[in-house]
Residue, then its C-alpha position, 0 to 999 in steps of 0.5 A: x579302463x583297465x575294468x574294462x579290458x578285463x571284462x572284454x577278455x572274460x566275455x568269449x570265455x564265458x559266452x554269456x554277453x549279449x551281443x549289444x552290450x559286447x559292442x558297446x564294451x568293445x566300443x568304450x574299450x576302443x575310445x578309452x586306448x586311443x586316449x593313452x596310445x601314442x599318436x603315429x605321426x606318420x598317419x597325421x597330414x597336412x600341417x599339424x603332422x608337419x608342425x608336430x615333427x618340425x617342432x619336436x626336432x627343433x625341440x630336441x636340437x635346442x635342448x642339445x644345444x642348451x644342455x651340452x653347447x652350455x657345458x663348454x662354456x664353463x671354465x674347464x669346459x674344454x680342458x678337463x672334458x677328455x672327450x674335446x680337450x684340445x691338444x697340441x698340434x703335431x708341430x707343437x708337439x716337439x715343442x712340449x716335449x724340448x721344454x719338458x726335457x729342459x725343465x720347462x714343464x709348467x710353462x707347457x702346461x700353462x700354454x696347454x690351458x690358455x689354447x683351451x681357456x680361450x676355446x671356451x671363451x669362444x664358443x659363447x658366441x656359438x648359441x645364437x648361430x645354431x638358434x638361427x640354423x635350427x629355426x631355418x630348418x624347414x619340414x623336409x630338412x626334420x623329416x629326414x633328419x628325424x628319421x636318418x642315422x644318429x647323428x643326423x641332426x649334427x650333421x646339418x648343423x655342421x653343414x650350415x653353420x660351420x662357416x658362420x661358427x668359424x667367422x665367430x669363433x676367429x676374433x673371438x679367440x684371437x681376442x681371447x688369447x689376448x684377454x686369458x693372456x695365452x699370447x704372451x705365454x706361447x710367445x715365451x714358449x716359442x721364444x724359448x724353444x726356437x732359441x734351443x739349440x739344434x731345432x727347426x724354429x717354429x711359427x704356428x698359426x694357434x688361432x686358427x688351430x683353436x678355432x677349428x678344434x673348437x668347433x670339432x669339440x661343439x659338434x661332438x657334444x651336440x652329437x653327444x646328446x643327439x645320440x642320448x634322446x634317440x637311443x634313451x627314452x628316458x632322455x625324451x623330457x617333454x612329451x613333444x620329444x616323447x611323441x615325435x622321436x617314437x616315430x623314429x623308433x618304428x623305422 
C-alpha cells in the first residue's frame, strides 16, 4: 500500500502517467485506505450501526465493572483506597476523637475498619445488578451515553440501579457487621463513649451510613474507568472499544 501511495504522489509531478493507469492506481489506493481506515459509525444505519454502538458501550460498562467494581471487593478495597475509604459520620466523628483523647485509639481504629471490611463484603452482590441494567440498556440510552459528558454511562447506572444496589447492599452489610464482628466492636465503642462524662449519647444507624457510602464508592470508580477509556486510547483493549468510542472522539 504504501508503493502505492508514493507512486500517486510522484505522478503529477512528473507528468508521465497515462491517464488509465492514474485511474486505476487512484482506484487500488482507495480499496487499499478503506481496508485500514476506521469505520465512522455515524454513516452505518439501520441495526448493525445500532448493534455495533450498543455492544461497544456495553463492552466498555462490563470492563468497568470487572476491572474496578472487582477492586473493591478485595480485603482493603475500601479501606486503603483513599479515593472510597469510608470515613466516619460527623456524629461519630466526636466519638473518634473522645476515645482517643482517653487512650482508646486502637478501638477507633478497629471500628474504622469493620464499617469498610463490610462495605466490602457488600459490594459482591453489586455485579449481577449493573450486568442486568447494562443488558437492559436500549440503542437510544448507548447512543446518547456514547456521545454525552464523561460520566454519562455512570450516571444511568446510578439512575437505574441505585434502589435495587441499596436493597442488596442493606442485609448484606447488617450481616456483614455480624459476620467481620463490627456489631460487638461499635457497641463497645458506643458503649464506651456514651458512659464518658459530659457528652450527648449517641445512636447511629451505621448500617445505612455504610450502605449509602458504599454505593458512593461503587460509582466513583465506575466513573473512574469510564473517564479512563474515553479520554485514553490506550484504555480501548478491544478493537469494538476501539471502533465505537472514535466516534465520541469526532463530537
Amino acid at each position: 500500500m504504501k508503493n502505492k501511495l508514493f507512486l500517486l504522489l510522484l505522478f503529477p509531478i512528473f507528468g508521465f502517467a497515462q491517464g488509465g493507469l492514474l485511474d486505476k492506481i487512484k482506484k487500488d489506493v482507495q480499496k487499499e485506505v478503506k481496508k485500514v481506515a476506521p469505520v465512522d459509525l455515524n454513516t452505518l444505519n439501520g441495526s448493525k450501526g445500532n448493534l455495533d454502538i450498543a455492544a461497544g458501550l456495553k463492552e466498555a460498562l462490563h470492563k468497568g465493572i470487572e476491572k474496578q467494581v472487582t477492586k473493591l471487593t478485595a480485603a482493603d478495597g475500601f479501606y486503603k483506597n483513599e479515593m472510597v475509604k469510608i470515613l466516619l459520620p460527623e456524629e461519630l466523628q466526636k466519638v473518634d476523637e473522645a476515645l482517643r483523647k482517653f487512650g482508646l485509639g486502637s478501638l477507633a481504629d478497629k471500628g474504622l475498619l469493620m464499617i469498610n471490611r463490610a462495605a466490602e463484603d457488600a459490594t459482591k452482590e453489586a455485579t449481577p445488578i449493573f450486568v442486568d441494567a447494562v443488558k437492559n440498556m436500549s440503542f437510544t440510552d448507548t447512543k446518547n451515553i456514547l456521545m454525552g459528558n464523561e460520566n454519562a454511562a455512570t450516571s444511568y447506572l446510578q439512575t437505574n440501579t441505585t434502589s435495587p444496589l441499596y436493597a442488596k447492599f442493606n442485609p448484606v452489610i447488617k450481616n456483614s457487621f455480624t459476620k467481620v464482628g463490627a456489631d460487638k466492636v461499635w457497641a463497645t465503642i458506643i458503649k464506651k463513649y456514651n458512659s464518658l462524662p459530659m457528652v450527648k449519647k449517641v445512636n447511629p444507624d451505621l448500617t445505612d451510613y455504610t450502605t449509602n457510602k458504599a454505593l458512593e464508592g461503587v460509582f466513583k470508580m465506575i466513573g473512574v474507568e469510564e473517564k479512563n477509556i474515553r479520554a485514553d486510547i490506550k484504555a480501548r483493549t478491544t478493537p469494538l472499544l476501539k471502533q465505537v468510542f472514535a466516534m465520541q472522539d469526532k463530537k
